[in-house]
Residue frames as a rotation matrix with the C-alpha (Angstrom) as fourth column:
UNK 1
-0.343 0.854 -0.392 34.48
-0.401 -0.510 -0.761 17.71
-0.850 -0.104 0.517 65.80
UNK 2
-0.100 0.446 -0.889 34.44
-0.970 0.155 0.187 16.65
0.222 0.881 0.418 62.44
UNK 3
-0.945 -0.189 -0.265 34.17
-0.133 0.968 -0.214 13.15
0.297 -0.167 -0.940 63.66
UNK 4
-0.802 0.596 0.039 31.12
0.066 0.153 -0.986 13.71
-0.593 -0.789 -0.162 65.52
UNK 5
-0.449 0.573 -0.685 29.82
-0.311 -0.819 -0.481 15.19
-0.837 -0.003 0.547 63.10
UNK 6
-0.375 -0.059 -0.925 29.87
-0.865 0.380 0.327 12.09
0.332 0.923 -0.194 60.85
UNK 7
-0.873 0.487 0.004 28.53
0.405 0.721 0.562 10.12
0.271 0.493 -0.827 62.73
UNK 8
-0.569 0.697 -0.437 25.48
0.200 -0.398 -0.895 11.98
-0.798 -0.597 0.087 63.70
UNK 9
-0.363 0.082 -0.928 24.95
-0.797 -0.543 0.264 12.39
-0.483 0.836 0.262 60.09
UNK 10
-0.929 -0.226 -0.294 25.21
-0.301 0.923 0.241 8.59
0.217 0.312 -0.925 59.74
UNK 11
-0.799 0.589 -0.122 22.54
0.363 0.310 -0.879 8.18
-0.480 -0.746 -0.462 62.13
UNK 12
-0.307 0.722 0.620 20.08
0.503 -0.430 0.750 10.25
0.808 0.542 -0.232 59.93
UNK 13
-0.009 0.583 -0.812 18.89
0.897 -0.354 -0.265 12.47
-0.442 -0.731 -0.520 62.93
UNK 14
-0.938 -0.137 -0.319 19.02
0.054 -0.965 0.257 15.37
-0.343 0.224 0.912 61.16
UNK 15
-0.813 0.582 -0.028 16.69
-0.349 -0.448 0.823 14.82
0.466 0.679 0.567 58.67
UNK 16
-0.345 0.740 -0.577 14.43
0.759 0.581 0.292 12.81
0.552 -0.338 -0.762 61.21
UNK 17
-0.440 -0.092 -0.893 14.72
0.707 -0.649 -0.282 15.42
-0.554 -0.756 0.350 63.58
UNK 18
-0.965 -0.062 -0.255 13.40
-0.058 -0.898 0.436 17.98
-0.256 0.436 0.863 60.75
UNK 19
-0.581 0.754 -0.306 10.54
-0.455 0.011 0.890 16.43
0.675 0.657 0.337 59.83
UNK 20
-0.001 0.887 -0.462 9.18
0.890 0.211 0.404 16.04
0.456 -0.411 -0.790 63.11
UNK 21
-0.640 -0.361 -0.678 9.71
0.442 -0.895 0.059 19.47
-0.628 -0.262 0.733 63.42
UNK 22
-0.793 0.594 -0.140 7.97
-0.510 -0.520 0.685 20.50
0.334 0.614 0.715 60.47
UNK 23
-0.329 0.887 -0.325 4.96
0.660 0.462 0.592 17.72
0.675 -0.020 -0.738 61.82
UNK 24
-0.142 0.577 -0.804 4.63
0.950 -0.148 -0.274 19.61
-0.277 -0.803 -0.528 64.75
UNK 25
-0.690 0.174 -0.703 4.50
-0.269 -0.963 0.025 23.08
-0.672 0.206 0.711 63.11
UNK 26
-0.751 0.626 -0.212 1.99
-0.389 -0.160 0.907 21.90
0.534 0.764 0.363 60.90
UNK 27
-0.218 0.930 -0.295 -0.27
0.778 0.348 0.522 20.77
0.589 -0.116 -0.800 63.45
UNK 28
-0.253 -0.295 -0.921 0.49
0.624 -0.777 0.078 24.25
-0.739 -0.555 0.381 65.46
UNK 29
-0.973 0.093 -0.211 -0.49
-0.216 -0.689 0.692 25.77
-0.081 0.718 0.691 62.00
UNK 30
-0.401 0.901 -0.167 -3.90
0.350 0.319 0.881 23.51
0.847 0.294 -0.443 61.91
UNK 31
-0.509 0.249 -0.824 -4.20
0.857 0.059 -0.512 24.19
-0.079 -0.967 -0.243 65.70
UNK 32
-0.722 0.141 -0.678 -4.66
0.105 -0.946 -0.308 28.07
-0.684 -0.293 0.668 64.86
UNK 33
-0.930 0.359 0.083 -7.25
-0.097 -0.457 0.884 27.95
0.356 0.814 0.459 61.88
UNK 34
0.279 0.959 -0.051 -10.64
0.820 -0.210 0.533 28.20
0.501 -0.191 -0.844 64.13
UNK 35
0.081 0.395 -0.915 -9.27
0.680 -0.694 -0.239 31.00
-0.729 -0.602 -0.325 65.93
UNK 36
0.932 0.334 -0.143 -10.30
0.270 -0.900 -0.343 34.62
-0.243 0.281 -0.928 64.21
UNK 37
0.088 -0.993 -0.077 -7.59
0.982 0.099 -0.164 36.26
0.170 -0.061 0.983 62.48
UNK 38
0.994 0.070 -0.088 -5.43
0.112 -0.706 0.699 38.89
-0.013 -0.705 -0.709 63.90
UNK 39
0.369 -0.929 -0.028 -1.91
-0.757 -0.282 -0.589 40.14
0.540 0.239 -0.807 64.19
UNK 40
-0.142 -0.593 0.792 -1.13
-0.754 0.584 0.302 37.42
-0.642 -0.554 -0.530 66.93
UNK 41
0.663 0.505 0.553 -2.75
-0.131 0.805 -0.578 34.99
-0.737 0.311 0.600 65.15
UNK 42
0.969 -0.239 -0.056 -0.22
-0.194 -0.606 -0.772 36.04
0.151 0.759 -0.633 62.11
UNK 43
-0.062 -0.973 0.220 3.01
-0.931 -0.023 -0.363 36.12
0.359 -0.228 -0.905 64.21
UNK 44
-0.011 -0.498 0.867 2.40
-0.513 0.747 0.422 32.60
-0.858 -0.440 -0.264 65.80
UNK 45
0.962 0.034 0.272 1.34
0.205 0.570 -0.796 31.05
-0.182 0.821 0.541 62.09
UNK 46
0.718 -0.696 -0.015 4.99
-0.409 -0.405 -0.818 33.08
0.563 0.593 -0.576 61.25
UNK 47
0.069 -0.816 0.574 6.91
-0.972 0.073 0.222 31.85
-0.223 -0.574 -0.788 64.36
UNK 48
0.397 0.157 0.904 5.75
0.017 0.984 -0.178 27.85
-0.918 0.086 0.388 63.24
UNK 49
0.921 -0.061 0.385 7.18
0.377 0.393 -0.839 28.49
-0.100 0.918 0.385 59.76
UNK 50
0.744 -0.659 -0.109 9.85
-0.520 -0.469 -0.714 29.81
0.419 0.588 -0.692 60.88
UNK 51
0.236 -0.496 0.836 10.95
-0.695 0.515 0.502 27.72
-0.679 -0.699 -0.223 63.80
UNK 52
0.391 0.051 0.919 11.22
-0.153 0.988 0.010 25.04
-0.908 -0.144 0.394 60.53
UNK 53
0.901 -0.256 0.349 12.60
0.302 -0.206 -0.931 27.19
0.310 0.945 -0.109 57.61
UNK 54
0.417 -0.905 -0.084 15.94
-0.789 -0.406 0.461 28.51
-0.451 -0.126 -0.883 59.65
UNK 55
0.758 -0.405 -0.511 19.29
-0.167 0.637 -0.752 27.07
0.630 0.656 0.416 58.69
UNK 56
-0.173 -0.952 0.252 21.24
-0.423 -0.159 -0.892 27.74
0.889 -0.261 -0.376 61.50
């Protein structure tokens, strides 16, 4: 495991993988600012920041 797990590291996908994660939650965050706000409005802005702040 720990083998794999070097070289996937090697490979940078992590951090590539994160930051197109965080691209698409930030256009999912731009997507929602014409609609009206509201408690949904609220919980998807919260599910996009979170889908890119876990750690696990």
């Amino acid at each position: 495991m720990q083998d794999v797990c070097a070289i996937i590291e090697s490979t940078g996908a992590i951090p590539y993988t994160a930051q197109a994660a965080q691209r698409q939650a930030d256009l999912a965050i731009e997507a929602l600012n014409p609609l009206p706000d509201s408690a949904s409005k609220e919980a998807l802005y919260g599910l996009a920041e979170f889908s890119v702040s876990r750690s696990y």
